[in-house]
Every structure is written in C-alpha cells, then in structure tokens.
DRENMI-413194 format. One record per residue: x, y, z of N, C-alpha, C, O in turn. Coordinates in Angstrom, 3 decimals, m for minus. Layout:
! residues N
REC | n_px | n_py | n_pz | ca_px | ca_py | ca_pz | c_px | c_py | c_pz | o_px | o_py | o_pz
REC | X | Y | Z | X | Y | Z | X | Y | Z | X | Y | Z $
...
! end
This chain:
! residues 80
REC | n_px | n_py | n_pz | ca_px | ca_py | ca_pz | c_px | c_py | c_pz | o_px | o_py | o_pz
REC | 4.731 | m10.962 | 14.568 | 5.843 | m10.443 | 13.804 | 6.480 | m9.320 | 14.625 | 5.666 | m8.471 | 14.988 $
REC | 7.706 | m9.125 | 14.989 | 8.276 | m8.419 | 15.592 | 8.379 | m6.891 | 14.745 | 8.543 | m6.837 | 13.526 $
REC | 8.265 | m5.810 | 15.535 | 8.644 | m4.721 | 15.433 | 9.138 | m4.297 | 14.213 | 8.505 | m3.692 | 13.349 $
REC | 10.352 | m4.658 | 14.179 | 11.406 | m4.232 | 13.191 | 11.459 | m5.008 | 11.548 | 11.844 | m4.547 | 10.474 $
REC | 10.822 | m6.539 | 11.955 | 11.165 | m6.721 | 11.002 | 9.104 | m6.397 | 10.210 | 9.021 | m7.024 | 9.154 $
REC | 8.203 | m5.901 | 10.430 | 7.266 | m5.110 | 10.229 | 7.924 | m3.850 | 9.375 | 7.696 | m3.745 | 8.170 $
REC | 8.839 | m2.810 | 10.158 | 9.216 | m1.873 | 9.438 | 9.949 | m2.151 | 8.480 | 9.870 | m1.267 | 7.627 $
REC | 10.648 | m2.980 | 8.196 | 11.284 | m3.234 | 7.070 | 10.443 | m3.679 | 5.657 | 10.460 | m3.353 | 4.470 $
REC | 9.587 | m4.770 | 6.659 | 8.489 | m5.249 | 5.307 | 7.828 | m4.187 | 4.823 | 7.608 | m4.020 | 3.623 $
REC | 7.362 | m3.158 | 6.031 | 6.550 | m1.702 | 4.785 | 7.276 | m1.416 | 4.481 | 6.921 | m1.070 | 3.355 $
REC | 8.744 | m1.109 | 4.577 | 9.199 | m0.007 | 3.660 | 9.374 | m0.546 | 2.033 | 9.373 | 0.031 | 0.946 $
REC | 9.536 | m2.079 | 2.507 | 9.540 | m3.211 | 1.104 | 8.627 | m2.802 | 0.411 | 8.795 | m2.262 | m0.682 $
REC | 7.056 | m3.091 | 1.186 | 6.117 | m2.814 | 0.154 | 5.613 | m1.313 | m0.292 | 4.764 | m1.019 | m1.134 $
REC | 6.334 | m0.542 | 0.464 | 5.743 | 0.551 | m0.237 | 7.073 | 1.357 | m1.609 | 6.939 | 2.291 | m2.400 $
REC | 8.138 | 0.509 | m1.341 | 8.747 | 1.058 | m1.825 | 8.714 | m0.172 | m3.492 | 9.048 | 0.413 | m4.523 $
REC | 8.488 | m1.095 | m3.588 | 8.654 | m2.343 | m4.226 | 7.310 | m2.556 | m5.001 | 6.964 | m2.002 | m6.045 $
REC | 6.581 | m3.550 | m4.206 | 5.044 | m3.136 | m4.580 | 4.051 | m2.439 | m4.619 | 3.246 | m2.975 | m5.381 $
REC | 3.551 | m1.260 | m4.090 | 3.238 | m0.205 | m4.316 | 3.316 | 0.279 | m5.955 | 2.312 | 0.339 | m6.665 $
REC | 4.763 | 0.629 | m6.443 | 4.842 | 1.104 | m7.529 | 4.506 | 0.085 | m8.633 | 3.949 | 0.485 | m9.656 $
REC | 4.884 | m1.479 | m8.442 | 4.182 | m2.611 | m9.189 | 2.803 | m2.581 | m9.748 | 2.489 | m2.695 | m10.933 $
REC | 1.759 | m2.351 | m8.363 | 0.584 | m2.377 | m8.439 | 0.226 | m0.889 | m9.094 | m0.446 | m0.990 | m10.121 $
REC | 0.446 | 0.047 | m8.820 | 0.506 | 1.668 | m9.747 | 0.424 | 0.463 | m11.189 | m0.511 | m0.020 | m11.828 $
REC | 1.879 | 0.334 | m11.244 | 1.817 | 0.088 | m13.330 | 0.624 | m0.881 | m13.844 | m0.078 | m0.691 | m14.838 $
REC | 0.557 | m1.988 | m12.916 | m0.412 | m2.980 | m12.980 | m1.883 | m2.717 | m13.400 | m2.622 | m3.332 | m14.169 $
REC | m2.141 | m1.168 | m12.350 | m3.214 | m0.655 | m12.524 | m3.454 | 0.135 | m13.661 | m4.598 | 0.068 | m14.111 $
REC | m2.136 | 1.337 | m14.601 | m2.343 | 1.579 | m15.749 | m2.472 | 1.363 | m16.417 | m2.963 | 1.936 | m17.389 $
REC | m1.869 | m0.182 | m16.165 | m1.831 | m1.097 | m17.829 | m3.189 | m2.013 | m17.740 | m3.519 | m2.613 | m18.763 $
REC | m3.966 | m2.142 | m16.590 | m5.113 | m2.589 | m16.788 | m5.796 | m1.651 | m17.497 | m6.166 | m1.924 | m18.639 $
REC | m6.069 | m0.386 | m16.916 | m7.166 | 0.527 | m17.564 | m6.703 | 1.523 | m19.132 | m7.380 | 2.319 | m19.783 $
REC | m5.309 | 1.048 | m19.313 | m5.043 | 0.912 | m20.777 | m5.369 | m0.030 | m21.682 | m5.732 | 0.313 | m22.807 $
REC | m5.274 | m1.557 | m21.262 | m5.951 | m2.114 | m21.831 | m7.312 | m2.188 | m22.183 | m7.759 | m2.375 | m23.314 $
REC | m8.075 | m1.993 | m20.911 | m9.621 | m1.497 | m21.547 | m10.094 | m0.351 | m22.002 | m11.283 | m0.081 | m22.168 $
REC | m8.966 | 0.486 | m22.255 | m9.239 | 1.660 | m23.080 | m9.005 | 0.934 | m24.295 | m10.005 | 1.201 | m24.962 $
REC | m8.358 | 0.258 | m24.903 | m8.338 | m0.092 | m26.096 | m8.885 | m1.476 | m26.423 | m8.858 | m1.745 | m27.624 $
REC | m9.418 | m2.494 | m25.540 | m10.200 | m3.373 | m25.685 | m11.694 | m3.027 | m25.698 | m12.367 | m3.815 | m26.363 $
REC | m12.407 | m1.956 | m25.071 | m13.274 | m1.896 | m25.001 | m14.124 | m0.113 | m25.465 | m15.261 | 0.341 | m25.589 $
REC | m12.713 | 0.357 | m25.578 | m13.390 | 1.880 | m25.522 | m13.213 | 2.927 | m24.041 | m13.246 | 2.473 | m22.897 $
REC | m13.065 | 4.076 | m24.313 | m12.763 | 4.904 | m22.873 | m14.240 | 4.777 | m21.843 | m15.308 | 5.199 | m22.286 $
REC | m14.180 | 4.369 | m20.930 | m15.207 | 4.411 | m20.039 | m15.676 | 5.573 | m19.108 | m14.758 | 6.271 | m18.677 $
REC | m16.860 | 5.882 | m18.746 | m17.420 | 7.322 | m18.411 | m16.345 | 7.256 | m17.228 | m15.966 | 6.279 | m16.581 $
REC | m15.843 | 9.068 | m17.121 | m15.210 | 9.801 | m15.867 | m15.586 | 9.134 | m15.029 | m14.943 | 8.091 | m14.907 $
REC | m16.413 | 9.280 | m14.333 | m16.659 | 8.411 | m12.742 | m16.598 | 7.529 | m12.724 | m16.282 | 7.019 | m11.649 $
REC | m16.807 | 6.815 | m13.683 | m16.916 | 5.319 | m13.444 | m15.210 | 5.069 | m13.420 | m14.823 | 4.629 | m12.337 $
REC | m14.317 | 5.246 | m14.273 | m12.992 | 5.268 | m14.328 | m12.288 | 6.329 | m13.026 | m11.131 | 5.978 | m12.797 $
REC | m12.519 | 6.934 | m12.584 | m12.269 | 7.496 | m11.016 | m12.576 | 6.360 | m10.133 | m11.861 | 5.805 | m9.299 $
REC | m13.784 | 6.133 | m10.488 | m13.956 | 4.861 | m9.217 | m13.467 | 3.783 | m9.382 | m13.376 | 3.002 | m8.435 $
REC | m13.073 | 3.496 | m10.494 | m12.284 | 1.577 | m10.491 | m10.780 | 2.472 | m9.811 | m10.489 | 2.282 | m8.630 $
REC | m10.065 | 3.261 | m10.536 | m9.184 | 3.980 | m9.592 | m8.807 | 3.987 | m8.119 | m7.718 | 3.751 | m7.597 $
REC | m9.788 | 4.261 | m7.666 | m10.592 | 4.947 | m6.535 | m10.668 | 3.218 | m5.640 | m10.667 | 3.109 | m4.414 $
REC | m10.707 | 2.453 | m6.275 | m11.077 | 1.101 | m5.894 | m9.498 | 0.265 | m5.638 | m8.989 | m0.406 | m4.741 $
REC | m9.109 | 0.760 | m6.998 | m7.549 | m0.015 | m6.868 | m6.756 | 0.516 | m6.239 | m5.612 | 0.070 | m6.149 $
REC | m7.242 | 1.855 | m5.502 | m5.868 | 2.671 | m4.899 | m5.962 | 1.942 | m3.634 | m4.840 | 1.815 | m3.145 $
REC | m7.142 | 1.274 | m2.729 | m7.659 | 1.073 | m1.722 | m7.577 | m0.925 | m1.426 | m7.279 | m1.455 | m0.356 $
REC | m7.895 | m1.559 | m2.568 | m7.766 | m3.022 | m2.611 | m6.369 | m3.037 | m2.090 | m6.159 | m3.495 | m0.966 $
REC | m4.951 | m2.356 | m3.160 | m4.055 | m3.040 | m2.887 | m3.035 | m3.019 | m1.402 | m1.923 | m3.507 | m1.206 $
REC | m3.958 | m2.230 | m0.492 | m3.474 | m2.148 | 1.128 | m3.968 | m3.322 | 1.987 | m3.516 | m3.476 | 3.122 $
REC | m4.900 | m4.167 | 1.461 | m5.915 | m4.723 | 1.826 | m4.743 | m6.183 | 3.008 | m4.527 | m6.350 | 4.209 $
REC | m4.377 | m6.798 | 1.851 | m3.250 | m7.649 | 2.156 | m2.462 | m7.425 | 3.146 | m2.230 | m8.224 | 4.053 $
REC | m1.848 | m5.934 | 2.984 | m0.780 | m5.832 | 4.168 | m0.862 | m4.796 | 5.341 | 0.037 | m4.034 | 5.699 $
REC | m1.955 | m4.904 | 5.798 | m2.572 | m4.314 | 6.614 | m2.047 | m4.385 | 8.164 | m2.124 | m3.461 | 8.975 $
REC | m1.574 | m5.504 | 8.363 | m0.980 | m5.819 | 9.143 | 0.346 | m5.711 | 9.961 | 0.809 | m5.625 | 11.098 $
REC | 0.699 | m5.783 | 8.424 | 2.377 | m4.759 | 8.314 | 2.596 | m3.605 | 8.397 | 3.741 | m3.160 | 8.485 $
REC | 1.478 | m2.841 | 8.386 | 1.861 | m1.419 | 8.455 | 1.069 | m0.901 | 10.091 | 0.981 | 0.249 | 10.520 $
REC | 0.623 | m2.061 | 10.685 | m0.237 | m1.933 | 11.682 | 0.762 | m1.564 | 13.053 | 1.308 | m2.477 | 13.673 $
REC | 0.943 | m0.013 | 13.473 | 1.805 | 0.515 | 14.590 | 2.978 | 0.824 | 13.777 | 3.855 | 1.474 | 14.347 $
REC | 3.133 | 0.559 | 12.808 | 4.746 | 0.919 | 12.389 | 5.406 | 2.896 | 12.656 | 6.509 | 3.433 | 12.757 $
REC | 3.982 | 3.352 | 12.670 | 4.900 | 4.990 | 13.221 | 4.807 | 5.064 | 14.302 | 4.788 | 6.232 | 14.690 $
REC | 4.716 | 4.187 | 15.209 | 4.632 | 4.294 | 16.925 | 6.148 | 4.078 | 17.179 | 6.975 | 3.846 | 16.297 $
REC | 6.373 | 4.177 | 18.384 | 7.812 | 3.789 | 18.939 | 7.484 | 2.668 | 19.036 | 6.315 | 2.314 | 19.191 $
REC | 8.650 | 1.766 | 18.947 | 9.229 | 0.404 | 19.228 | 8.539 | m0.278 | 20.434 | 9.156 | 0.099 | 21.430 $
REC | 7.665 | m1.004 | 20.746 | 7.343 | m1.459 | 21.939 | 8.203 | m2.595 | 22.729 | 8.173 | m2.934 | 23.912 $
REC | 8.971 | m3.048 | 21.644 | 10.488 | m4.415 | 22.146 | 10.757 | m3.809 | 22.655 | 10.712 | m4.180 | 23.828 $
REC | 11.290 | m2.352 | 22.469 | 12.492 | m1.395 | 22.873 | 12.738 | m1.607 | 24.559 | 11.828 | m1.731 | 25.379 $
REC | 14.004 | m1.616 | 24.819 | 13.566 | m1.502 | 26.363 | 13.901 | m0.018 | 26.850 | 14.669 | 0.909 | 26.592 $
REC | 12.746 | m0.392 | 27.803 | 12.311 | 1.162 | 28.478 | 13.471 | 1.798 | 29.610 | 13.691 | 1.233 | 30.681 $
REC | 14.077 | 2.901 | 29.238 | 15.082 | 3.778 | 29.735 | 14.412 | 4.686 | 30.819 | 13.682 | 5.670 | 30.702 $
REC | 14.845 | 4.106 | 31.782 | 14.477 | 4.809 | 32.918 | 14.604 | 6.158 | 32.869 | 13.549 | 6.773 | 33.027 $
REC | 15.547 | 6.774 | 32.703 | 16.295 | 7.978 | 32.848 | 15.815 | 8.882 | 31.636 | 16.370 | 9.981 | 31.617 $
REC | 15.010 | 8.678 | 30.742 | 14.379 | 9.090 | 29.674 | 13.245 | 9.686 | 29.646 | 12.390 | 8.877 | 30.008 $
REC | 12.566 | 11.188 | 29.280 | 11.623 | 12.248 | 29.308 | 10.694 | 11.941 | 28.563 | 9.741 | 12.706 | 28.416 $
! end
C-alpha cells in the first residue's frame, strides 16, 4: 500500500471508526450493566482496558510508518 494512500486510511480510521468502536464499546458495557448488573471496578477497567487495545489490532498496518517522512518522496538533493 503506498504511502499516502496509508495516511489517508488512518486518518479515516481514526477519525470514523475509532469513535464507532468508543460508542460500540459503551453501549456494550451499558448493556451489561443492565442485563446483568454493574461488574467489579477492575474487572470493568480491564474489559475497557481490553477494548481500547483489540480495536487497533486490524489496522495495524495502516498506521505502520505513517509519522515518518514519505519514503516515495523523491529525494532533493539540495535539501538539509
């Protein structure tokens, strides 16, 4: 996958899905607050703690070099 179109796809997903998966994740652990009852602090930190970390899992790839400079770029001689 080229360069650029990498930076575009993170900015997609962090700007797009990212916040998807956020609601996805409240409304899961809202629902089992009221399907099942509030579940102990840590244990609810850690499913948290779990979902903040799963949903990078996928696009790992895409975000792989994206704050580096451009390596397509062509190299300017005359440049410090």
């Amino acid at each position: 996958m080229k360069y650029r179109t990498r930076r575009r796809l993170s900015i997609l997903v962090l700007l797009v899905v990212m916040p998807l998966w956020i609601a996805a994740a409240l409304a899961l652990m809202a629902w089992w607050d009221r399907s099942f009852g509030r579940m102990p602090v840590l244990l609810e930190m850690l499913v948290y703690l779990i979902l903040g970390v799963v949903w990078i899992l996928p696009f790992r790839r895409v975000f792989l070099g994206v704050g580096k400079a451009d390596p397509d770029a062509p190299v300017d001689p005359d440049a410090r």
